[in-house]
C-alpha positions in Angstrom: -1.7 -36.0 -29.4 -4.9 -34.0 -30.4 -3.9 -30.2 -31.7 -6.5 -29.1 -28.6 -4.0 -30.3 -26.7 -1.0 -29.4 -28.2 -2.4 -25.9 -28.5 -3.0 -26.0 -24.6 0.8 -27.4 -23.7 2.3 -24.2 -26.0 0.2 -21.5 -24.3 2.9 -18.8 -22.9 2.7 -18.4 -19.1 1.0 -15.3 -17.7 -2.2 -15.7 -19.8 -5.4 -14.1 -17.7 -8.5 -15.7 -16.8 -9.1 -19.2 -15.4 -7.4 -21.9 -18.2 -4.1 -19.1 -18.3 -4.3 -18.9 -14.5 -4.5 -23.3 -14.7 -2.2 -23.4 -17.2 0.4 -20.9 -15.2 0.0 -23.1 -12.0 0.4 -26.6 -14.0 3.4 -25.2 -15.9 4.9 -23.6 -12.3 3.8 -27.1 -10.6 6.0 -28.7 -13.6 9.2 -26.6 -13.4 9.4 -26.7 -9.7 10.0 -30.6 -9.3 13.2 -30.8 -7.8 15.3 -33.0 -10.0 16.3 -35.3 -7.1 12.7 -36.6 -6.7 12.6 -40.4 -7.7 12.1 -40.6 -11.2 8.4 -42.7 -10.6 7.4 -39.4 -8.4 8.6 -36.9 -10.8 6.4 -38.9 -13.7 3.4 -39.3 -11.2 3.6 -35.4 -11.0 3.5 -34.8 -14.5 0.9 -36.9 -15.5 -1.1 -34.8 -12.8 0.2 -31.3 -14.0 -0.1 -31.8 -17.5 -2.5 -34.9 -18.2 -1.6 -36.0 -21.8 -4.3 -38.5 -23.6 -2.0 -41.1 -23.5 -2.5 -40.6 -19.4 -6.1 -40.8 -19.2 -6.4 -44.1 -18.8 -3.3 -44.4 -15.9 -4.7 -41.2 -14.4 -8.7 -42.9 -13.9 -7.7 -46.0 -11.6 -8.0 -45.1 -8.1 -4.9 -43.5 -6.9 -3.0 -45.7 -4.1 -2.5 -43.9 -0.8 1.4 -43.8 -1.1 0.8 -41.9 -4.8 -2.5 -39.7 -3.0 0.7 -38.9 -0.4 3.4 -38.1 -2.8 1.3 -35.8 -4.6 -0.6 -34.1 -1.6 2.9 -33.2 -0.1 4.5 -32.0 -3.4 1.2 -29.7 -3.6 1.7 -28.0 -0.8 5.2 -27.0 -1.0 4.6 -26.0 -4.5 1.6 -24.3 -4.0 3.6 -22.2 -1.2 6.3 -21.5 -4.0 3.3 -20.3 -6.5 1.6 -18.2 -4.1 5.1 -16.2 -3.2 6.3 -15.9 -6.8 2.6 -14.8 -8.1 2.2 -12.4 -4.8 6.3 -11.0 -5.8 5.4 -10.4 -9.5 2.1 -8.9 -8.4 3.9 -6.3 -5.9 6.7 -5.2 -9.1 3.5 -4.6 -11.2 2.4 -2.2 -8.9 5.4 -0.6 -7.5 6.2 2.6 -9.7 8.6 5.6 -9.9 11.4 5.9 -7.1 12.1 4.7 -3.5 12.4 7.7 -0.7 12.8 6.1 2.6 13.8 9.1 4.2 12.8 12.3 4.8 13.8 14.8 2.5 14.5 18.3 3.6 13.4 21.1 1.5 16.1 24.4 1.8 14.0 26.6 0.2 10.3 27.9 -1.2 11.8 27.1 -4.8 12.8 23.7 -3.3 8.9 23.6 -2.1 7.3 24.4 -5.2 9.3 22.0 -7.1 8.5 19.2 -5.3 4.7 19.9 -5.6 5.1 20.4 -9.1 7.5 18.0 -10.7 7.2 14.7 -8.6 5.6 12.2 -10.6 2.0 12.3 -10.3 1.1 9.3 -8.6 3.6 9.8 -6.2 2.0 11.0 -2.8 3.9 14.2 -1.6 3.7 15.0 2.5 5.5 18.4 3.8 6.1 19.0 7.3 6.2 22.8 8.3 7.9 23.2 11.5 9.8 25.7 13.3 12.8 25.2 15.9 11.3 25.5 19.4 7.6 24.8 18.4 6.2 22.5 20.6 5.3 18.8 18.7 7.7 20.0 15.9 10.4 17.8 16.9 8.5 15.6 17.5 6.6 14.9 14.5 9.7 15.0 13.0 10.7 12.0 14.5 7.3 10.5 13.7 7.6 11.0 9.9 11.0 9.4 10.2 9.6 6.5 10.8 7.0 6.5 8.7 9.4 7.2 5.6 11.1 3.7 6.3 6.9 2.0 5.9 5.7 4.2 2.9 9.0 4.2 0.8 6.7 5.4 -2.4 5.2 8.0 -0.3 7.9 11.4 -0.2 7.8 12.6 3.2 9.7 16.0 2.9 10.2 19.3 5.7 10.6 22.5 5.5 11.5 25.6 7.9 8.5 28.1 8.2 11.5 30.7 7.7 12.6 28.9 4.4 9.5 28.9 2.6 10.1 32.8 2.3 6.5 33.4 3.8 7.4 32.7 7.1 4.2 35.6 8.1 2.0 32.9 7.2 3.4 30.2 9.4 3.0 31.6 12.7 3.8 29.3 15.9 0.2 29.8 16.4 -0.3 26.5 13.1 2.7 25.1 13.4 3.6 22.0 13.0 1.6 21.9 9.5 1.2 19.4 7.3 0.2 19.6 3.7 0.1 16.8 1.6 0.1 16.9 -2.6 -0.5 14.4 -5.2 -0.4 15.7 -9.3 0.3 18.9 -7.9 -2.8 19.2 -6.2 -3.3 20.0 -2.4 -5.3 16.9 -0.6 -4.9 18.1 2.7 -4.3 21.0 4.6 -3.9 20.3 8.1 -2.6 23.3 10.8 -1.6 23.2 14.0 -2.3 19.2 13.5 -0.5 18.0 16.9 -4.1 19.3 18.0 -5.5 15.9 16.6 -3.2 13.8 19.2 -2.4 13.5 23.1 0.1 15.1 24.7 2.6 12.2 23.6 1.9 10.7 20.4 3.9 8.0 18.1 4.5 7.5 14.5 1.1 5.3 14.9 -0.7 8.0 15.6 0.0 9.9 12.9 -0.2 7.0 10.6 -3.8 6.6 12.2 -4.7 9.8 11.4 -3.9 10.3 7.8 -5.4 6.7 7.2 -8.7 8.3 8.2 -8.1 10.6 5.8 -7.6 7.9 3.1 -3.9 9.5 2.7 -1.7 6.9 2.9 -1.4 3.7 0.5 -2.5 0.7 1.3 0.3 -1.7 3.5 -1.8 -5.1 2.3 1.2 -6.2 0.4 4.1 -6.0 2.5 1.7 -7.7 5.2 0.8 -10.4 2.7 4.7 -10.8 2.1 5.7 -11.3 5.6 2.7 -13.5 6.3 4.5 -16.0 3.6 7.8 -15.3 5.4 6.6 -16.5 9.1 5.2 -19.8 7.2 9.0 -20.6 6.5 11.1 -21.2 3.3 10.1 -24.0 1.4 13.2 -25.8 0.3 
């Protein structure tokens, strides 16, 4: 075996660019045969995953169709397998700091301003400001309910206008409010904002509206991940 080769069979997994990205998927390809494969198909498979030089010469005839088959079909569930692992490990990279899924009521202005101040600072911060008997207070309420269960790294918190200690400032006249913080700073200051939607609204609609605001993170992973999970478990 040439030490170009040998170098190339002991390179770790993970590596970045196109030959680490090859040499992932080859090694992945590898690992994944299931051990009950005949032991003819398992061979085939390695010579095509990792070609040694001693395969050259096996691997340049002109595949047969029953080989072109075997290896076409193992492929494809593999490369299902690869794509779900890679898309997994790409999500955990890029998840950070805690998971809220609920929404956490604030008791007091301390409360408040520790939240803005101390949440880690890529964590985005949304406070509802409502009051009991404000009309769409409740009902946002409910909204941001559901939205906490979508954006679990997002902290959807409330607060009564009373228990902020500056209830003069929250009049029913901009409630409900919402204010939204990230590092501490204020990215959006919205009063009155049931003024922005219909009569009825959903947690849609609010989702709508802070997307066109660029205030909510992007959902293209979970999509992705359930995308894989309506093509079926590969066995």
């Amino acid at each position: 075996m040439s030490a170009t080769t040998q170098d190339e069979d002991d390179v770790p997994a993970n590596h970045t660019g196109p030959k680490g990205v090859i040499n992932d998927w080859r090694r992945f390809k590898l690992d994944s045969v299931d051990q009950t494969v005949p032991q003819n198909k398992r061979e085939l498979l390695r010579q095509m995953s990792s070609p040694r030089d001693d395969d050259k010469e096996r691997l340049n005839r002109k595949m047969s169709v029953q080989e072109y088959e075997l290896i076409q079909e193992e492929d494809e569930r593999c490369l299902k397998r690869y794509r779900k692992q890679c898309m997994q490990e790409m999500h955990e990279r890029l998840s950070f700091g805690p998971k809220f899924e609920s929404v956490h009521e604030l008791e007091s202005g301390e409360a408040f301003l520790e939240v803005i101040e101390k949440e880690h600072r890529l964590t985005l911060v949304v406070v509802h400001i409502y009051q009991h008997g404000v009309k769409g207070c409740e009902e946002l309420n409910s909204c941001l309910d559901c939205l906490a269960t979508e954006y679990s790294s997002v902290k959807f918190c409330r607060i009564d206008a009373v228990a902020t200690g500056a209830a003069e400032r929250f009049s029913s006249e901009v409630l409900p409010t919402l204010l939204v913080y990230k590092a501490g700073e204020l990215l959006g200051n919205f009063l009155a904002v049931t003024q922005h939607f219909n009569e009825e609204f959903f947690a849609t609609d609010v989702e709508a509206f802070l997307n066109e605001y660029g205030l909510l993170p992007e959902k293209e992973f979970e999509a992705c991940a359930a995308d894989e999970d309506e093509g079926g478990e590969v066995e």
